[in-house]
Each structure stands twice: as structure tokens, then as C-alpha cells.
SEPA-453138 format. One line per 3 residues: number of its first residue (from 1); their letters; for each residue x, y, z of N, C-alpha, C. Coordinates in Angstrom, 2 decimals. Layout:
NUM	A	X,Y,Z,X,Y,Z,X,Y,Z | ...
***
This chain:
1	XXX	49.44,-13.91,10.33,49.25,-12.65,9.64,48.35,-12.80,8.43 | 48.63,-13.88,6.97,47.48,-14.19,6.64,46.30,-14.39,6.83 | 46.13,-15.01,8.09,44.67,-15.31,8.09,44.15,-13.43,8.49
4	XXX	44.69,-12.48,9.35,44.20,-11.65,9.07,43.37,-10.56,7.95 | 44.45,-10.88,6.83,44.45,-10.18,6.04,43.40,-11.10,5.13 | 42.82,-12.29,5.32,41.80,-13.16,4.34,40.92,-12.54,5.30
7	XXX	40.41,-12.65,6.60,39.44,-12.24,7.42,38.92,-10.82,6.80 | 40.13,-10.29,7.08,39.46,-8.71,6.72,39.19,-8.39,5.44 | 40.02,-9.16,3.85,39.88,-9.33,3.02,37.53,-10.03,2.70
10	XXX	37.22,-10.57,3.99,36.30,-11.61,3.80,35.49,-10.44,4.27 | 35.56,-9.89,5.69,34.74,-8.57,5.95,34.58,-7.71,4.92 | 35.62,-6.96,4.38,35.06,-5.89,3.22,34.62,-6.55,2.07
13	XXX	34.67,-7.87,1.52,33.81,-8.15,0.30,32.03,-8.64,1.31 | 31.94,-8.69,2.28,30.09,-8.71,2.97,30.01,-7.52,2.94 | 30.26,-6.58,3.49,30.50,-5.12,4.04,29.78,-4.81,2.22
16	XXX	30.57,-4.71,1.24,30.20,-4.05,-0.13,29.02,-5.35,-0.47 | 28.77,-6.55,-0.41,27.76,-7.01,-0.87,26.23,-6.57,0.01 | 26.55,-6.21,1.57,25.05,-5.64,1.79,24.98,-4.45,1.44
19	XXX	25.77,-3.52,0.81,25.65,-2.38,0.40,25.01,-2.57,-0.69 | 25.49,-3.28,-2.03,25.04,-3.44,-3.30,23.87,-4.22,-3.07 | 23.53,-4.48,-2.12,22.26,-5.61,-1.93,21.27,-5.26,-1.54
22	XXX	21.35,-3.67,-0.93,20.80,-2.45,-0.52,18.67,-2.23,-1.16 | 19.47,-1.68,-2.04,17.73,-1.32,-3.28,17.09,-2.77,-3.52 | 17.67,-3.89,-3.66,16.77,-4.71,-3.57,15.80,-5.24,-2.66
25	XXX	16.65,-4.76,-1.24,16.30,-5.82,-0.01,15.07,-4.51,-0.03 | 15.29,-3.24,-0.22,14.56,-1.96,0.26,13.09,-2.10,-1.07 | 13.53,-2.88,-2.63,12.46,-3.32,-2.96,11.56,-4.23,-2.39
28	XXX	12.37,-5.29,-1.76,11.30,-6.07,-1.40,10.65,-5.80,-0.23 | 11.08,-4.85,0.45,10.25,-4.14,1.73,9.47,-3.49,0.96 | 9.63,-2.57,0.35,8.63,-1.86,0.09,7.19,-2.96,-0.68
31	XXX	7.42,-3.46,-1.34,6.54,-4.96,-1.85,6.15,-5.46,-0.60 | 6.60,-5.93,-0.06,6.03,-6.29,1.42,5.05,-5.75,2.45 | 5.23,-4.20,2.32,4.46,-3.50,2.86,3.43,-2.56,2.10
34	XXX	3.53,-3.35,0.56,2.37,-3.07,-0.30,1.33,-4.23,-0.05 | 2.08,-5.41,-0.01,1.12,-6.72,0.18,0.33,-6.74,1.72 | 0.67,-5.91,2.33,-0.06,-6.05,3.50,-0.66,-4.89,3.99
37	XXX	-0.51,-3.84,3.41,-1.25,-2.66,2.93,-0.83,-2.10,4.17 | 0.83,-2.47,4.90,1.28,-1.80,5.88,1.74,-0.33,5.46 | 1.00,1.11,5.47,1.55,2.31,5.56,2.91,2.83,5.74
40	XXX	3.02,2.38,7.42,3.93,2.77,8.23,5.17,2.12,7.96 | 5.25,0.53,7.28,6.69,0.26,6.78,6.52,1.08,5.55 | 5.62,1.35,4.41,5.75,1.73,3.34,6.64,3.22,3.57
43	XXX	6.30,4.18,4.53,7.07,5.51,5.13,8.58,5.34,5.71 | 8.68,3.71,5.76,10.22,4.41,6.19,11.49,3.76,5.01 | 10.77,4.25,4.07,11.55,3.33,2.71,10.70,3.99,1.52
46	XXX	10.75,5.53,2.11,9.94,6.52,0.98,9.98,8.12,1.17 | 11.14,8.50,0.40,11.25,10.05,0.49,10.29,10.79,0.35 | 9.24,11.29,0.90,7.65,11.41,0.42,8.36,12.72,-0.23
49	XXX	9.00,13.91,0.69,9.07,15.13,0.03,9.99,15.33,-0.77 | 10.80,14.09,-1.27,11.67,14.32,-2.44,10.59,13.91,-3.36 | 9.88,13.01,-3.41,9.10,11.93,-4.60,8.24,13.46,-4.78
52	XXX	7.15,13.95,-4.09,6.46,14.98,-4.29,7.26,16.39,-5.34 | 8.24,16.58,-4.78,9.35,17.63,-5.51,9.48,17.36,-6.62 | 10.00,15.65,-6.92,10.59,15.54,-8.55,8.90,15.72,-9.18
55	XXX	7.80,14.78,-8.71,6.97,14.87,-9.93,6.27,16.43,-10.02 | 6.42,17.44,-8.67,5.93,18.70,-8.98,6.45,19.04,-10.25 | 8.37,19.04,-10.48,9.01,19.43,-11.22,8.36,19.03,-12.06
58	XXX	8.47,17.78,-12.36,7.61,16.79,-14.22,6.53,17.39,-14.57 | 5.41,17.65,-13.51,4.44,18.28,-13.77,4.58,19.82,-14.45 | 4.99,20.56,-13.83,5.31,22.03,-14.60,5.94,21.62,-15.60
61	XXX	7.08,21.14,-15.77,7.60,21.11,-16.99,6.94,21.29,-17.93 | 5.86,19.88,-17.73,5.21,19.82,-19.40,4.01,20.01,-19.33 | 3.36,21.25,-18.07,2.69,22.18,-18.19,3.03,23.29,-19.21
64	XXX	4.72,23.74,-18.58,5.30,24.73,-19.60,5.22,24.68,-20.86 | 5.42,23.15,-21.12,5.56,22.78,-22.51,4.70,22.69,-23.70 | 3.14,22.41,-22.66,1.99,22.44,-23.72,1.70,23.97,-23.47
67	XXX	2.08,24.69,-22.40,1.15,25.85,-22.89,2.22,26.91,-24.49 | 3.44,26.25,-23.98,4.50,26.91,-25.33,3.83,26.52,-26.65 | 3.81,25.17,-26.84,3.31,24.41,-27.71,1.57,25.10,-28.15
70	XXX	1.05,26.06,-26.95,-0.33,25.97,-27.79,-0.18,27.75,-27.63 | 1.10,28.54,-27.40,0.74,29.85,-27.97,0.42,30.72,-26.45 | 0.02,30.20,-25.39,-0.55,30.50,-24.32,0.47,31.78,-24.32
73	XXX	1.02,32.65,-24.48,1.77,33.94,-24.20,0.76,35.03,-23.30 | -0.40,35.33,-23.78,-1.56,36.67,-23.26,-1.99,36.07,-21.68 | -2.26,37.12,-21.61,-2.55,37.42,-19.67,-3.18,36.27,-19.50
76	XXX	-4.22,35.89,-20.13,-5.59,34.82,-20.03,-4.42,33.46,-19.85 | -4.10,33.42,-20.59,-3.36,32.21,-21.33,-2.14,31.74,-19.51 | -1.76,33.10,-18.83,-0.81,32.84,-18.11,-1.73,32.61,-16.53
79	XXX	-2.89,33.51,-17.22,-3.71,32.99,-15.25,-3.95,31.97,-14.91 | -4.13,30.73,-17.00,-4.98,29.85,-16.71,-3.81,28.86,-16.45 | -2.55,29.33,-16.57,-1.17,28.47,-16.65,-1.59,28.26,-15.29
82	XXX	-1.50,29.31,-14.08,-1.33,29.46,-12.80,-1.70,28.65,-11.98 | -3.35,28.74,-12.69,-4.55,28.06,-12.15,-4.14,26.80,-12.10 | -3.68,26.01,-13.12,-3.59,24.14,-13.51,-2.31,24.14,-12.69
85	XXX	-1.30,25.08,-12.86,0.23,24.81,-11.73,-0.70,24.97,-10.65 | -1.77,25.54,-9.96,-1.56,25.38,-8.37,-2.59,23.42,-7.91 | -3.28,23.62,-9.14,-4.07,22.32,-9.18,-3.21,21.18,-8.93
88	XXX	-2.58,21.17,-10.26,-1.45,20.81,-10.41,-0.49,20.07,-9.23 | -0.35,21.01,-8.00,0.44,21.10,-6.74,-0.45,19.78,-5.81 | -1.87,20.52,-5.95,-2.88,19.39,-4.90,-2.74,18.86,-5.18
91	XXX	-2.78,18.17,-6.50,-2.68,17.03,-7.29,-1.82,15.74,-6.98 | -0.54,16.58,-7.29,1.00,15.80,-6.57,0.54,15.39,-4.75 | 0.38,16.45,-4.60,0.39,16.76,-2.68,-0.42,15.31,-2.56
94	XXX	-1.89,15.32,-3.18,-2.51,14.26,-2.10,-2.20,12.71,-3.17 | -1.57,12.57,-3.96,-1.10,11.62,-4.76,0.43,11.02,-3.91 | 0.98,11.52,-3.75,2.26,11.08,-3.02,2.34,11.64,-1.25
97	XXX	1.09,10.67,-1.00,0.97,10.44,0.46,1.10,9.13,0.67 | 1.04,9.00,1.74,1.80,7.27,1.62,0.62,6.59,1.51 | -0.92,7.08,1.71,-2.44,5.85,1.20,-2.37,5.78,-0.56
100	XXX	-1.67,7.59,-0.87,-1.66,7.45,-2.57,-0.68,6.39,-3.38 | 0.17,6.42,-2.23,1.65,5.71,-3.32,1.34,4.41,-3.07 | 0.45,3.85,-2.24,0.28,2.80,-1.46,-0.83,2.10,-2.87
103	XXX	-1.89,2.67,-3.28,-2.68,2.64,-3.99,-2.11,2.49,-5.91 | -0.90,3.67,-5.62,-0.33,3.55,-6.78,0.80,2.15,-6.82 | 1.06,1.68,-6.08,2.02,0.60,-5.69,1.44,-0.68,-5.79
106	XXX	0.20,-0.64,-5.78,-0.78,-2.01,-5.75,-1.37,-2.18,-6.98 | -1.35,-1.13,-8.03,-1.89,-1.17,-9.12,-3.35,-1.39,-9.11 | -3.85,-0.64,-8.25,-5.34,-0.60,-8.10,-5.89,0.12,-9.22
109	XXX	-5.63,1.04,-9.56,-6.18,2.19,-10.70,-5.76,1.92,-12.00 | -5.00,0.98,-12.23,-4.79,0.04,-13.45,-5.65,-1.59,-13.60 | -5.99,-1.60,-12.09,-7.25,-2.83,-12.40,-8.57,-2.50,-12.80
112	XXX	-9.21,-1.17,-11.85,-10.18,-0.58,-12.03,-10.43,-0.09,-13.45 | -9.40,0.87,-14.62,-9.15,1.27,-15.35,-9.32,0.36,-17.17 | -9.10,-1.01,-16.55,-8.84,-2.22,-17.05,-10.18,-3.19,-16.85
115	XXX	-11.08,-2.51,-15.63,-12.01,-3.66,-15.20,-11.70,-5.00,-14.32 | -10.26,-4.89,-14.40,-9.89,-6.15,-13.77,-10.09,-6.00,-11.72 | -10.60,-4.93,-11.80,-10.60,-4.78,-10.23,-11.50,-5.91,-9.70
118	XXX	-11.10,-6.67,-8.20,-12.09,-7.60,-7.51,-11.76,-7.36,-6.24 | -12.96,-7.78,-5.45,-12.88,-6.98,-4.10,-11.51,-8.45,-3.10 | -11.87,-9.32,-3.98,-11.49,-10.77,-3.10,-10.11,-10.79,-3.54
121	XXX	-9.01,-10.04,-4.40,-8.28,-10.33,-5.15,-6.69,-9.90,-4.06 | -5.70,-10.51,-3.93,-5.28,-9.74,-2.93,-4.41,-8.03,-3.61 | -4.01,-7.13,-3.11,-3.12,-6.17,-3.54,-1.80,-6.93,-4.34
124	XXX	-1.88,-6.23,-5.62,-0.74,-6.33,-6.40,0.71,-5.86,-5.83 | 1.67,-5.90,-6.33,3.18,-5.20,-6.17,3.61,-4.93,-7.62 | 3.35,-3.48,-7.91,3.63,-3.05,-9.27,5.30,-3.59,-9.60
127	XXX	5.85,-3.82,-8.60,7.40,-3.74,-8.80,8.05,-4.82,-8.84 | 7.20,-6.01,-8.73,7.42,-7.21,-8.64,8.18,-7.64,-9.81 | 7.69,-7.45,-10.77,8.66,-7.65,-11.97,9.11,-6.45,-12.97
130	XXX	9.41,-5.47,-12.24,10.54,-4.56,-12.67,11.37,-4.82,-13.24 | 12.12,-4.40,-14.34,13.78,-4.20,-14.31,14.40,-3.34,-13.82 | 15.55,-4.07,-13.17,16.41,-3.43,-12.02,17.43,-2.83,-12.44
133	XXX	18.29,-2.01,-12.32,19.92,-1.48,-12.35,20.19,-0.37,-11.56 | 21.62,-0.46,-11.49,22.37,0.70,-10.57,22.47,1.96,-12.04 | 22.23,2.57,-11.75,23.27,3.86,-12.56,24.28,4.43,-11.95
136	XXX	24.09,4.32,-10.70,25.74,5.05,-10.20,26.12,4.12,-9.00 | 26.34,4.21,-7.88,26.89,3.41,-6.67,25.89,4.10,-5.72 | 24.90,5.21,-5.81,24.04,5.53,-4.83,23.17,6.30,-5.77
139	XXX	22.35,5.39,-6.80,21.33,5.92,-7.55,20.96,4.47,-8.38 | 19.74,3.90,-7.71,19.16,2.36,-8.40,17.81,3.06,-9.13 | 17.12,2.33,-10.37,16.11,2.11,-10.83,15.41,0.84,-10.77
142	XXX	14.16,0.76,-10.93,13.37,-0.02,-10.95,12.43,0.23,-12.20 | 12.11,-0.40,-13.26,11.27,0.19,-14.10,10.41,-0.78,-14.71 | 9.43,-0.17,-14.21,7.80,-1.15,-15.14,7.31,-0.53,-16.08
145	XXX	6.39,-1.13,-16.67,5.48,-0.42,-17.83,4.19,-0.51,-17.40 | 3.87,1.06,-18.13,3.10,1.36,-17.82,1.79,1.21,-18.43 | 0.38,0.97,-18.39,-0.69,0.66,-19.21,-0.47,1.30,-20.45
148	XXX	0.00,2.41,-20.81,0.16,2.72,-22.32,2.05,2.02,-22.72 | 2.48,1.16,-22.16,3.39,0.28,-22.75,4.42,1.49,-22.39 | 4.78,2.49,-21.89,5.53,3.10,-21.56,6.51,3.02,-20.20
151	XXX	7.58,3.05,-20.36,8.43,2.81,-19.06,8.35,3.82,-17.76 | 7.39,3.24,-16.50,7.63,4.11,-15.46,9.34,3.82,-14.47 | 9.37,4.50,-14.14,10.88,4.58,-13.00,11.03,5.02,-11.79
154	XXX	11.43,4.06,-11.09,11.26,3.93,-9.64,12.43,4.16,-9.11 | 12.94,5.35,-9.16,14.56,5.57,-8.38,14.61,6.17,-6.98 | 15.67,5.20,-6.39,15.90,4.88,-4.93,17.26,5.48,-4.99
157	XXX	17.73,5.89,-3.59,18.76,6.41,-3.27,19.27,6.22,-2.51 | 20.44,6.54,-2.37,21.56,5.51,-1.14,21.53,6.97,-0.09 | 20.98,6.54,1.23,21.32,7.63,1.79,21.45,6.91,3.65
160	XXX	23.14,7.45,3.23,24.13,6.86,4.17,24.23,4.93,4.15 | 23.96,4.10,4.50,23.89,2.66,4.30,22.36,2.33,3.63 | 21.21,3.40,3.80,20.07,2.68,3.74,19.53,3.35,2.13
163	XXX	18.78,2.68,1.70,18.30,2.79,0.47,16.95,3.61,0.77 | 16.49,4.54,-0.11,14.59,5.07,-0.04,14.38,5.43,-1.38 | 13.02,5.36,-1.72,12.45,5.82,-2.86,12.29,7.27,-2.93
166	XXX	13.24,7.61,-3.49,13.36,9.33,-4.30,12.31,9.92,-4.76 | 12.13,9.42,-6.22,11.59,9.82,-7.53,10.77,9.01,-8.05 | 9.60,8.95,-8.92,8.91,8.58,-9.61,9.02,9.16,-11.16
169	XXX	9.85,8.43,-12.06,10.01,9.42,-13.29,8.94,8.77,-14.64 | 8.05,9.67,-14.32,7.33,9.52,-15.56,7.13,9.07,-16.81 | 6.91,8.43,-17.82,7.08,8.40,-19.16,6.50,9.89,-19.91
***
């Protein structure tokens, strides 16, 4: 009867360690299929239309925020709001496609930006040296900095056993 109860005792502590082991193994896939500039693994370990949603949200926000901040109230002021929210939208749309996130994941536009771009150099993994944590039991971060020394955030989500990239939260 003991040994049952150590067995099954031994099953549910693996059982919760590949769970908690989850966002990492799903970081290093996703790193993996940045280093080989594989797309198609990069898509199945990437909420494209959640990631697109949160940064639409970020984006308006502090659209809203500078046009509050600069008075924008008059008709002019709200067409031209309209105008940058629908830009705004393309913006996100062709940025969080899986060649954009793929590009943003390799830190290409921080080499170029920097000069450090080379054609011979292989693709980076922005996430390689992240800091990691859980915030809840089905909500991980990943967070790098960003060329202005600011913290970007890479939150993944537990959905059902498997982990995917949610959100991209801005500095």
C-alpha cells in the first residue's frame, strides 16, 4: 500500500514540475525558432490575436493620453485622433505577424538602429537573457530592456497544459 501512495505521491510532484516548467520550455522554443528563423514553430507558441489586441489597447491608450495632455478636444483635434487610431491599427496589424514578431524577437531593429547590424551575424534571441517569473500559476513574464534602458514584457499564458505568448507590455 505504501509503495502506492510514494508512486502516486512521485507522479503528482512530475505532473506539477512539467507544468511549472511550462513558460520556460515554451521560452526556449520560441528562441529556437527565432534562431532558425523557423515562422511556423514561432506560430504555435504565439497568441498573434491576443498579442495584436493588448498592444492595440497600449496604443490608444496613450494616444488618448497625449491628445488629453495636448488639449485636442475641437473637431480637428478628434479627426486627427481618428486618423493616427486607424494608422495606429495597421501599425499593430502588420507588426505582430509572425515575420514582424520574428524580426522583433531577433533584435534586428535594435542592431540596425545601433549600427551593429551584419549580414554574416547569426539572428539574436531578445529573450535569451530575460528575467523570468510567475505572477500567478497561469500568467509568466519574461522581461528585457529595452534600448532606452526600459523594461519590455513578454507575458505567456497557461492555456490548458500548454504555455503561448499573450502580450507584449510596453514600457
Amino acid at each position: 500500500m505504501k509503495k502506492w501512495l510514494w508512486l502516486t505521491l512521485l507522479l503528482i510532484l512530475a505532473g506539477l514540475g512539467w507544468v511549472a516548467s511550462g513558460p520556460y520550455r515554451t521560452l526556449k522554443q520560441i528562441g529556437r525558432a527565432v534562431e532558425n528563423a523557423d515562422v511556423a514553430a514561432l506560430e504555435r507558441h504565439v497568441d498573434f490575436p491576443a498579442v495584436r489586441a493588448d498592444l492595440l489597447k497600449q496604443m490608444e491608450a496613450r494616444l488618448a493620453e497625449e491628445m488629453r495632455q495636448r488639449g485636442a478636444g475641437d473637431l480637428l483635434g478628434q479627426v486627427g485622433a481618428a486618423a493616427v487610431g486607424r494608422l495606429a491599427e495597421q501599425s499593430v496589424n502588420a507588426m505582430v505577424s509572425p515575420a514582424g514578431l520574428m524580426v522583433l524577437l531577433q533584435g534586428r531593429a535594435l542592431q540596425k538602429s545601433t549600427g551593429q547590424a551584419g549580414e554574416d551575424q547569426p539572428p539574436a534571441n531578445v529573450l535569451e537573457n530575460a528575467s523570468m517569473r510567475f505572477q500567478s500559476p497561469s500568467r509568466f513574464t519574461a522581461s528585457v530592456t529595452s534600448a532606452s534602458g526600459q523594461p519590455v514584457n513578454f507575458v505567456l499564458a497557461r492555456q490548458g497544459l500548454n504555455w503561448r505568448l499573450v502580450a507584449i507590455e510596453l514600457p
